[in-house]
N, C-alpha and C positions, 0 to 999 in steps of 0.2 A: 504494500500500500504506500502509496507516496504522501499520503496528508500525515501531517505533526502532532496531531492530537489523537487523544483515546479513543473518538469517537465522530466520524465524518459523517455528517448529514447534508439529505439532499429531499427536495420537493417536486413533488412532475405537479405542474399544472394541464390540464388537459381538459377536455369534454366528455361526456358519460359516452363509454363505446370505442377512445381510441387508442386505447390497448396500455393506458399509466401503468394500472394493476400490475396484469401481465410484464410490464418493462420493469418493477422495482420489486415482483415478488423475484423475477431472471435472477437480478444482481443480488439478489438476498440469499438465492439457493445457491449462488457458484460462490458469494462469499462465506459461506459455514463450509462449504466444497473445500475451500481456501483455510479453514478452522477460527473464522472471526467469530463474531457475536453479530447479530441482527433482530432487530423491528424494522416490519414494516407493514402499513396498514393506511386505510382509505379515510377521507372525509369527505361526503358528499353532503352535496346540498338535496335540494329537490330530485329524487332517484328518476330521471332520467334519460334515456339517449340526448347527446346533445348538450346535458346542462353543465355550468362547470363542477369540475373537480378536482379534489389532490389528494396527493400519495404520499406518504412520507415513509422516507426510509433512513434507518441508522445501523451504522455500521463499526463496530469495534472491538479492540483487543482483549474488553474486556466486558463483563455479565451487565447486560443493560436491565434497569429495570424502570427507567419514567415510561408510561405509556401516553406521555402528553406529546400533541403536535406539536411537530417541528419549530422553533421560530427563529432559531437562527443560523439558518443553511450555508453550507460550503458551495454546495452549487444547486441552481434551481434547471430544471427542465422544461420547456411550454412547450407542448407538443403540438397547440395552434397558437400562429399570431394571432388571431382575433380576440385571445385572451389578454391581450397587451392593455384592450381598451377597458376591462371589468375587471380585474385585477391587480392586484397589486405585487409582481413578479419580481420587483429586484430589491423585497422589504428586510431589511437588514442584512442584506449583501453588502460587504465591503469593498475596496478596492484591490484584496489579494481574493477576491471569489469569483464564481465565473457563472456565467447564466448562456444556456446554451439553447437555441430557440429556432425550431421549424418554420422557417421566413424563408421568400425568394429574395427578400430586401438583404442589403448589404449591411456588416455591422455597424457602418457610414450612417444610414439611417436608421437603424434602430437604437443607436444612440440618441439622435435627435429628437424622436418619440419618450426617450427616459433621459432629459438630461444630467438628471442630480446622481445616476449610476456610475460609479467609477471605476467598475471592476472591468473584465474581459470579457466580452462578448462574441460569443462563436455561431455564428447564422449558418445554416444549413439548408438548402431546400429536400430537406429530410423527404416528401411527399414525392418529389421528383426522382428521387435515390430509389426510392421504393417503388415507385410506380415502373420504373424503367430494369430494376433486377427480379423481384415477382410478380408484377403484373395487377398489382392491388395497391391502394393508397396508405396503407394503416403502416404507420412512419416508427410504431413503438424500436424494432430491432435496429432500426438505423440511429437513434437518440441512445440507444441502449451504449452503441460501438461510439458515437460521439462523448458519451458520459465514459466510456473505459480510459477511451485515448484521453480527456482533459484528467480525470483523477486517479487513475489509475486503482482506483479503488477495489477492484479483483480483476485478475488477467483477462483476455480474448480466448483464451481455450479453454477456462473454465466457462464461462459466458455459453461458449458453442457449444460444449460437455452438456453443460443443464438443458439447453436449448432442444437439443439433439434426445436427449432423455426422455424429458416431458413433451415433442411435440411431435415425432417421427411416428405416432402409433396415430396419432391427433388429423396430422395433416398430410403425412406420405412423406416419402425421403426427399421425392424430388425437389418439395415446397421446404420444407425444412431446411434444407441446401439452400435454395437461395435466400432465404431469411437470412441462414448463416455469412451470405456473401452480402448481405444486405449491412447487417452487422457491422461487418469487415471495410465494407465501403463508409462509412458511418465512422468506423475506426480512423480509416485515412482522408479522411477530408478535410481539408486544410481550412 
């Protein structure tokens, strides 16, 4: 793990339906994989498709036991920009944290949209990653390999390990493969 502290938290912002869950229970399983400690669980508003949501997940060396929401995140995830406009995504992000966000906009302008954010911002057209390696919009694996590669917070082959475990009965190898490549691509995107 590359973070300094006992215990690395992070927040997916998302909508009911685009796979938050699924992307911070992944990194919860390959990090016990890894022999951390992990919570991680949901807060929704109105249950359903569409509405917003979040996921908080923590992560550490050693036995967690707050079950309170996150408040003060190492890194946040918005898995749509239109949550930029209803939320409040970079709340108590510092300038050593990083918020990583499914935008076609450049981090040029999503700055400008949050001026008072001082941290690092990594834009992705996660939606585009995905649509073009499985043929489906739902950007969770590509945010997944975006959050490995900024925090390194459990490796890319444990990630694929879990992935591969819990989805290959789910969805077939073929699909599961490219998820994995989807990942990967999510992994290396600059």
């Amino acid at each position: 793990m590359k973070f300094n502290k006992n215990t690395f938290e992070v927040i997916f912002f998302a909508r009911g339906g685009q796979g938050a869950k699924t992307a911070s229970e992944l990194v919860a399983h390959a990090a016990v994989e890894e022999g951390s400690f992990v919570k991680a669980f949901p807060f929704y508003g109105p249950e359903r498709s569409g509405a917003p949501t979040r996921m908080f997940l923590r992560v550490s060396d050693q036995e967690i036991r707050t079950q309170e929401p996150v408040e003060d995140p190492d890194v946040v995830v918005v898995m749509d920009d239109t949550l930029l406009d209803v939320q409040d995504v970079t709340k108590n992000l510092d300038k050593n944290e990083s918020l990583i966000i499914n935008t076609k906009k450049t981090p040029e302008e999503i700055k400008k949209s949050l001026p008072k954010f001082e941290g690092k911002i990594h834009a992705l057209d996660a939606t585009g990653i995905a649509m073009s390696i499985t043929g489906n919009p739902n950007t969770n694996t590509v945010l997944v390999g975006k959050l490995i590669s900024v925090s390194e917070i459990v490796s890319l082959e444990s990630a694929s390990k879990i992935f591969r475990g819990v989805f290959t009965e789910k969805i077939g190898q073929a699909m599961t493969e490219k998820n994995i490549r989807a990942m990967t691509a999510g992994y290396d995107e600059l």
